[in-house]
Rosetta silent file (secondary structure, phi, psi, omega in degrees, C-alpha in Angstrom):
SEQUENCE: XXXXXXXXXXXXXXXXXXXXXXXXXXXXXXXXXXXXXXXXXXXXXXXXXXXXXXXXXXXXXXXXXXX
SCORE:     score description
SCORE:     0.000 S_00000001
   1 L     0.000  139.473 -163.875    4.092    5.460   15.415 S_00000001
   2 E  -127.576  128.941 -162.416    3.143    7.735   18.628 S_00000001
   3 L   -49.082  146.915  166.573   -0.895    6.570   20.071 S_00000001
   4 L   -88.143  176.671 -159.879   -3.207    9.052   18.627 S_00000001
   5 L   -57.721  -26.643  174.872   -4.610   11.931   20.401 S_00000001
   6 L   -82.476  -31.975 -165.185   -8.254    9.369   21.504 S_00000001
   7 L   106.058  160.616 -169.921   -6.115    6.774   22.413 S_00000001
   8 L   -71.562  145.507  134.498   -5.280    3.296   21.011 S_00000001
   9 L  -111.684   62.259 -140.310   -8.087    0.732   18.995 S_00000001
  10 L   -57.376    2.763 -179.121   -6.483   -2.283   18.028 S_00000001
  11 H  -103.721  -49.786  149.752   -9.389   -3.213   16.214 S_00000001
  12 H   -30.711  -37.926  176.923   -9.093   -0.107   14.416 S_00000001
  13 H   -69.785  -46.922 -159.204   -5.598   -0.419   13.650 S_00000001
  14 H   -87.744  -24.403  119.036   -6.050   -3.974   12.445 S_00000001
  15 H   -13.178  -81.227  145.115   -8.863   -3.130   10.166 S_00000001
  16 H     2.273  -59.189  173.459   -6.746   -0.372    8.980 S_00000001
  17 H   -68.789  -58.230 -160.449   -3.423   -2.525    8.354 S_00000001
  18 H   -34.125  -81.818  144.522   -5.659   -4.645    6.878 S_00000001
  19 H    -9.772  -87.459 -169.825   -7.062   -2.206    4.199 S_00000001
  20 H   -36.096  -65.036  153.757   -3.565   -0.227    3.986 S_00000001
  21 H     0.315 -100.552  179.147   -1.996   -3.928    3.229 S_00000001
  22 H   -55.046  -20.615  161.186   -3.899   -4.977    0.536 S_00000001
  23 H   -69.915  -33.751 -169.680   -3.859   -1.512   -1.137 S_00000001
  24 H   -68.297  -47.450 -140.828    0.252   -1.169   -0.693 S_00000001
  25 H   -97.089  -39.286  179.153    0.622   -4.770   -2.261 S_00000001
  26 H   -73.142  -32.520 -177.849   -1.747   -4.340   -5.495 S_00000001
  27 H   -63.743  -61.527  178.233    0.072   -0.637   -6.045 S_00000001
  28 H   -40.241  -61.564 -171.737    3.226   -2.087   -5.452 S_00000001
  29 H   -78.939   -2.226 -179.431    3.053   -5.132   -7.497 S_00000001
  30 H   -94.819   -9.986 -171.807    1.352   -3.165  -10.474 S_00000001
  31 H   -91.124  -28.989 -179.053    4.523   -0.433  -10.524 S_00000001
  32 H   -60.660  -73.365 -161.713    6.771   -3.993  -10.260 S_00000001
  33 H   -52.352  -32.965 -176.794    4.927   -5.391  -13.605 S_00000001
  34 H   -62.558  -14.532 -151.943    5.047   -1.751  -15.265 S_00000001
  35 L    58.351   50.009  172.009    9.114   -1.573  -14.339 S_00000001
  36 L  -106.115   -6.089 -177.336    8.765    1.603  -11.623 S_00000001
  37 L  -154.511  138.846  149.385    9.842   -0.213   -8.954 S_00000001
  38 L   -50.448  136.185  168.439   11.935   -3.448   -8.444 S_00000001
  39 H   -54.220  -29.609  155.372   10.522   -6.293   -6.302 S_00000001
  40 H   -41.206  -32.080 -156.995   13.567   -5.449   -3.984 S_00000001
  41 H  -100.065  -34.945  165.248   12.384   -1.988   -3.393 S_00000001
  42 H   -70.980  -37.295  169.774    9.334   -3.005   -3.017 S_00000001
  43 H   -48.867  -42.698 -165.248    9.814   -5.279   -0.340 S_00000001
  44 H   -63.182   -2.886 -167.497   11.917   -2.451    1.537 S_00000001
  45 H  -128.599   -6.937  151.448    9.035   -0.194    1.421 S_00000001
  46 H   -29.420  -52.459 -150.875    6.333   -2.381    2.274 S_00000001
  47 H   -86.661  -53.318 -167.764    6.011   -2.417    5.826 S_00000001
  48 H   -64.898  -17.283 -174.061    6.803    1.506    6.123 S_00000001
  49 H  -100.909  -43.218  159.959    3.831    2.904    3.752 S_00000001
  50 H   -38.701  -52.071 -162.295    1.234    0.437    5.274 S_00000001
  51 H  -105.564   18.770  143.126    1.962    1.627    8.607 S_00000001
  52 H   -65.679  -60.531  169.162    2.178    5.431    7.122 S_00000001
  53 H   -38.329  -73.831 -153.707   -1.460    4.721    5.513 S_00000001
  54 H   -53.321  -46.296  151.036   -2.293    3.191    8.936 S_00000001
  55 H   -42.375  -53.325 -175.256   -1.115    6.379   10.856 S_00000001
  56 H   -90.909  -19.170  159.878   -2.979    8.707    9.167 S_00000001
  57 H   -51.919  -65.682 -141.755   -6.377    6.506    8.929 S_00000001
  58 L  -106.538   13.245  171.602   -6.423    6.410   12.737 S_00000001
  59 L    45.254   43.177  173.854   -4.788   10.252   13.010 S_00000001
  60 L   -82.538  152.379  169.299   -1.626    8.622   14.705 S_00000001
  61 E  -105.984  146.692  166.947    1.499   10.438   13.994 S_00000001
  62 L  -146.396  160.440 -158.106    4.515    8.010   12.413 S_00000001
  63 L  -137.723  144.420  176.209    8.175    8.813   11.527 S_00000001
  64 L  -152.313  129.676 -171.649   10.470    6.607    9.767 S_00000001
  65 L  -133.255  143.894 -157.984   14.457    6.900    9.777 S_00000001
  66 L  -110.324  136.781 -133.749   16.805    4.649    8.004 S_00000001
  67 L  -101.206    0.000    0.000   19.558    3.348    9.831 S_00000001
């Protein structure tokens, strides 16, 4: 994630995550009970769509490349 354009506000950010978090994890786990997504898949894609969410709430840019 590259600082946005005001500058960093970890209290913003965490407030953000926070949010981003708890929305990722009810979405997540409701496409796991429907069968759209495996709990595997979901873990791998956890971390990166929270802090995608979090980037664009705080108008941060973030990039994500798979090894």
């Amino acid at each position: 994630m590259h600082r946005p354009p005001q500058g960093r506000n970890d209290a913003q950010i965490d407030k953000a995550r926070r949010k981003a978090n708890g929305e990722v994890r009810s979405e997540f786990t409701e496409s796991i009970n429907k069968g759209h997504m495996t709990v595997s898949e979901a873990e791998a894609a956890h971390h990166h769509e929270v802090w995608r969410r979090v980037a664009s709430d705080i108008g941060a840019d973030y990039s994500y490349t798979e090894d």
